[in-house]
N, C-alpha and C positions, 0 to 999 in steps of 0.2 A: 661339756668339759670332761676330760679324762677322769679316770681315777688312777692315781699313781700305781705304779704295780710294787712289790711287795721287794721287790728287787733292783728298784732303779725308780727312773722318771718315765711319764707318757712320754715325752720324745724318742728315747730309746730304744722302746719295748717295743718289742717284733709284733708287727702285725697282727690280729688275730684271725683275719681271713685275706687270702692275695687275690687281690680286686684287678691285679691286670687279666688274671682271664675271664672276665666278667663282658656282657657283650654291654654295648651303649644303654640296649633296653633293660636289660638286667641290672645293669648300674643305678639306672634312674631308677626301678621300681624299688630296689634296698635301700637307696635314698626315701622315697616316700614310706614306703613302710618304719624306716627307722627315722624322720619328722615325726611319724605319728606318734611311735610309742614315747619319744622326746615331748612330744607336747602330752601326755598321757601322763607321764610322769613329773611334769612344769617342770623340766629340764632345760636348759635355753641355748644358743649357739649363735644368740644377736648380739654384735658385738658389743652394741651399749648398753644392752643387760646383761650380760657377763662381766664387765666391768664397775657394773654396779654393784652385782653378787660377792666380787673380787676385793672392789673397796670395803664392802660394810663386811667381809670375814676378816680381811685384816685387821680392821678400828676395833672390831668387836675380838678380839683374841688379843690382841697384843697391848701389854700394861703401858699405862702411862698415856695413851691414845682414847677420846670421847667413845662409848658406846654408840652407836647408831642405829634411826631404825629408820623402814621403809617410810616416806612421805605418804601422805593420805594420796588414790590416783587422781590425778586432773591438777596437783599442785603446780602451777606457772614457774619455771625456772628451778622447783626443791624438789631434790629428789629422795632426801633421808634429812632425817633430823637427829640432834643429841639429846641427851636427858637434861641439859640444861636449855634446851630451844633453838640453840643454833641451828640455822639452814644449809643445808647442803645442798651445791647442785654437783651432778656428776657428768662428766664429758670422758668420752672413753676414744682412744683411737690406737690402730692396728697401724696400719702403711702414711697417713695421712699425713697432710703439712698444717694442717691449722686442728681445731678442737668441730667441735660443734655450735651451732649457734644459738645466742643469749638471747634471747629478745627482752626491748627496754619495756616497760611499762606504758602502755598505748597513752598514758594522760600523762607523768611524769617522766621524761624519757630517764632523768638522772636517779631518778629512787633509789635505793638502795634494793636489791633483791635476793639474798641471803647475805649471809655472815660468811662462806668460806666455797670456792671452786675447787673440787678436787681435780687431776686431769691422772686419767689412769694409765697406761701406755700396757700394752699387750705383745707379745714378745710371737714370732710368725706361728710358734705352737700354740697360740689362744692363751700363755702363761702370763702373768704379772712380770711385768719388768720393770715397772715404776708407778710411786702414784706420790704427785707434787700437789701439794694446798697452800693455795692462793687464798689471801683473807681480800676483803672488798676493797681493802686503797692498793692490794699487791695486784688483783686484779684489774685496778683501773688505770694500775700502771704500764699493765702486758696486755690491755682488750687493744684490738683493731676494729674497725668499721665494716662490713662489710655491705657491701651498696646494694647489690641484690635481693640479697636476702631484708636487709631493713633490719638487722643484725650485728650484734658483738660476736668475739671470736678472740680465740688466744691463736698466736701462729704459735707451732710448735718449733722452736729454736734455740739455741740454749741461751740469746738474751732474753728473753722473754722467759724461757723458763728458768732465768737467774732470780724474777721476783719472787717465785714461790717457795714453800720450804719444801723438803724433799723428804718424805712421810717413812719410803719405801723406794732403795733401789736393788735392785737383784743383783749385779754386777759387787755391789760392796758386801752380799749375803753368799757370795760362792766362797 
Protein backbone atom coordinates (compact mmCIF):
# COMPACT_ATOMS: atom_id res chain seq x y z
CA UNK A 1 0.00 0.00 0.00
CA UNK A 2 1.06 3.57 -0.81
CA UNK A 3 1.86 6.13 1.55
CA UNK A 4 0.19 9.29 0.77
CA UNK A 5 2.60 12.01 -0.36
CA UNK A 6 2.58 15.05 1.61
CA UNK A 7 1.12 16.86 -1.14
CA UNK A 8 -1.71 14.95 -2.56
CA UNK A 9 -2.89 11.32 -2.82
CA UNK A 10 -0.81 7.88 -4.04
CA UNK A 11 -2.86 8.21 -7.16
CA UNK A 12 -1.56 11.43 -8.26
CA UNK A 13 1.92 11.55 -7.20
CA UNK A 14 4.27 11.24 -10.14
CA UNK A 15 6.09 8.31 -10.21
CA UNK A 16 9.14 7.76 -8.34
CA UNK A 17 11.06 5.87 -10.94
CA UNK A 18 9.75 5.62 -14.94
CA UNK A 19 9.54 1.92 -15.33
CA UNK A 20 8.80 2.23 -19.17
CA UNK A 21 12.48 2.01 -19.83
CA UNK A 22 13.09 -0.71 -17.76
CA UNK A 23 13.75 -3.91 -20.10
CA UNK A 24 11.27 -7.18 -19.26
CA UNK A 25 14.29 -8.71 -17.23
CA UNK A 26 14.89 -5.67 -15.32
CA UNK A 27 11.17 -5.20 -14.57
CA UNK A 28 10.89 -8.61 -13.10
CA UNK A 29 14.09 -8.57 -11.04
CA UNK A 30 12.64 -4.94 -9.14
CA UNK A 31 9.66 -6.72 -8.76
CA UNK A 32 11.27 -9.62 -6.92
CA UNK A 33 13.57 -7.61 -5.15
CA UNK A 34 10.91 -5.23 -4.07
CA UNK A 35 8.42 -8.63 -2.80
CA UNK A 36 11.31 -9.32 -0.84
CA UNK A 37 11.87 -6.20 1.00
CA UNK A 38 7.75 -6.10 1.27
CA UNK A 39 7.68 -9.26 2.85
CA UNK A 40 10.74 -8.15 5.15
CA UNK A 41 8.87 -5.46 6.27
CA UNK A 42 5.12 -7.60 6.60
CA UNK A 43 4.03 -5.28 4.30
CA UNK A 44 1.23 -6.96 1.94
CA UNK A 45 -0.12 -6.27 -1.69
CA UNK A 46 -2.76 -9.60 -1.34
CA UNK A 47 -5.76 -8.22 -1.94
CA UNK A 48 -7.65 -10.00 1.00
CA UNK A 49 -5.04 -8.81 3.39
CA UNK A 50 -5.11 -5.44 2.38
CA UNK A 51 -8.47 -5.29 2.97
CA UNK A 52 -8.42 -6.77 6.00
CA UNK A 53 -5.54 -4.26 7.10
CA UNK A 54 -8.12 -1.50 5.48
CA UNK A 55 -11.21 -2.72 7.53
CA UNK A 56 -9.62 -3.09 11.03
CA UNK A 57 -7.86 0.76 10.65
CA UNK A 58 -10.98 2.07 9.86
CA UNK A 59 -13.22 0.33 12.98
CA UNK A 60 -10.14 0.98 15.04
CA UNK A 61 -9.84 4.90 14.28
CA UNK A 62 -13.19 5.94 13.76
CA UNK A 63 -15.71 6.65 17.07
CA UNK A 64 -18.67 5.22 17.36
CA UNK A 65 -17.45 1.93 15.25
CA UNK A 66 -16.38 -1.74 17.53
CA UNK A 67 -12.45 -1.82 18.13
CA UNK A 68 -11.05 -4.90 16.21
CA UNK A 69 -8.52 -7.14 16.41
CA UNK A 70 -6.78 -9.91 14.36
CA UNK A 71 -8.68 -13.53 14.84
CA UNK A 72 -6.30 -16.06 16.43
CA UNK A 73 -4.61 -17.86 12.68
CA UNK A 74 -6.42 -21.06 11.59
CA UNK A 75 -10.03 -19.36 12.81
CA UNK A 76 -12.82 -20.98 10.18
CA UNK A 77 -14.73 -18.17 8.50
CA UNK A 78 -13.32 -14.99 11.61
CA UNK A 79 -11.14 -13.21 10.60
CA UNK A 80 -10.99 -10.33 13.59
CA UNK A 81 -13.01 -10.07 16.56
CA UNK A 82 -14.45 -7.04 18.97
CA UNK A 83 -13.89 -6.38 22.45
CA UNK A 84 -17.13 -7.52 23.02
CA UNK A 85 -16.71 -11.04 21.08
CA UNK A 86 -18.42 -10.45 18.08
CA UNK A 87 -17.02 -12.45 14.95
CA UNK A 88 -15.77 -11.02 12.09
CA UNK A 89 -15.30 -12.35 8.79
CA UNK A 90 -13.83 -10.23 6.09
CA UNK A 91 -14.32 -10.74 2.15
CA UNK A 92 -12.31 -8.26 0.21
CA UNK A 93 -12.72 -7.69 -3.56
CA UNK A 94 -10.94 -5.45 -6.32
CA UNK A 95 -12.79 -6.09 -10.00
CA UNK A 96 -14.98 -9.20 -8.87
CA UNK A 97 -18.87 -9.96 -9.16
CA UNK A 98 -19.37 -11.91 -6.11
CA UNK A 99 -17.24 -11.78 -2.59
CA UNK A 100 -15.28 -14.87 -1.49
CA UNK A 101 -16.48 -17.95 -0.30
CA UNK A 102 -18.20 -19.04 3.23
CA UNK A 103 -17.93 -22.33 3.93
CA UNK A 104 -20.87 -23.96 6.07
CA UNK A 105 -20.01 -25.89 8.93
CA UNK A 106 -18.99 -29.59 7.71
CA UNK A 107 -21.69 -31.08 10.56
CA UNK A 108 -24.28 -28.28 10.70
CA UNK A 109 -24.49 -26.59 7.41
CA UNK A 110 -27.03 -23.89 9.02
CA UNK A 111 -24.89 -22.79 12.12
CA UNK A 112 -24.41 -19.58 12.70
CA UNK A 113 -20.62 -18.61 11.89
CA UNK A 114 -19.93 -15.16 13.17
CA UNK A 115 -21.97 -12.21 14.23
CA UNK A 116 -21.08 -9.81 11.15
CA UNK A 117 -19.65 -9.98 7.15
CA UNK A 118 -17.81 -7.04 6.42
CA UNK A 119 -17.40 -6.81 2.38
CA UNK A 120 -14.63 -4.33 1.69
CA UNK A 121 -14.46 -3.05 -2.00
CA UNK A 122 -11.12 -1.60 -3.21
CA UNK A 123 -11.11 1.15 -5.55
CA UNK A 124 -8.33 0.10 -8.97
CA UNK A 125 -5.57 2.21 -6.82
CA UNK A 126 -5.60 -0.62 -3.95
CA UNK A 127 -7.74 2.39 -2.00
CA UNK A 128 -10.88 1.77 0.27
CA UNK A 129 -13.86 2.59 -1.61
CA UNK A 130 -16.26 0.84 0.58
CA UNK A 131 -16.76 -1.49 3.36
CA UNK A 132 -20.69 -2.69 3.88
CA UNK A 133 -21.51 -5.06 7.34
CA UNK A 134 -23.74 -7.56 6.89
CA UNK A 135 -25.15 -9.00 10.47
CA UNK A 136 -26.01 -12.97 10.17
CA UNK A 137 -30.02 -12.79 9.14
CA UNK A 138 -28.54 -9.53 6.53
CA UNK A 139 -26.30 -12.20 5.34
CA UNK A 140 -28.61 -14.96 4.92
CA UNK A 141 -30.53 -12.78 3.15
CA UNK A 142 -27.81 -11.75 0.43
CA UNK A 143 -25.59 -15.41 0.59
CA UNK A 144 -25.90 -17.33 -2.83
CA UNK A 145 -24.95 -21.08 -3.24
CA UNK A 146 -22.25 -21.71 -4.97
CA UNK A 147 -22.16 -25.34 -6.41
CA UNK A 148 -18.55 -25.74 -6.98
CA UNK A 149 -17.02 -24.62 -4.46
CA UNK A 150 -19.68 -26.30 -1.65
CA UNK A 151 -19.92 -22.68 -0.80
CA UNK A 152 -21.69 -19.32 0.24
CA UNK A 153 -21.06 -16.04 -1.44
CA UNK A 154 -22.48 -12.68 -1.52
CA UNK A 155 -22.89 -11.41 -5.41
CA UNK A 156 -21.68 -8.06 -5.46
CA UNK A 157 -24.97 -5.96 -6.63
CA UNK A 158 -26.55 -3.41 -5.30
CA UNK A 159 -29.67 -5.70 -4.20
CA UNK A 160 -27.63 -7.66 -2.40
CA UNK A 161 -25.57 -5.07 -1.08
CA UNK A 162 -29.00 -3.11 -0.20
CA UNK A 163 -29.04 -5.72 2.95
CA UNK A 164 -25.98 -4.52 4.59
CA UNK A 165 -25.35 -1.40 6.29
CA UNK A 166 -22.72 0.69 4.60
CA UNK A 167 -19.88 1.37 7.33
CA UNK A 168 -17.73 3.28 4.86
CA UNK A 169 -18.27 4.88 1.40
CA UNK A 170 -15.61 7.10 -0.36
CA UNK A 171 -17.85 8.67 -2.84
CA UNK A 172 -20.08 10.35 0.09
CA UNK A 173 -16.30 11.27 2.01
CA UNK A 174 -14.91 13.43 -1.18
Amino acid sequence: MMKRQPNGDAATAPPLVDLRGLSNNSLLKLRLHLDKEMMARGLTFVVGELGERLALDHFNRTPGLPKLIDAPRGAKNVDALSRDGDRYSIKTALKAKKTGTIYPDSKERHKQLFEYLLFVQLTADYELAAIYRFSWTAFLKARAWDMRMNAWYIPISKPKLAHAEVVFDRTAHK
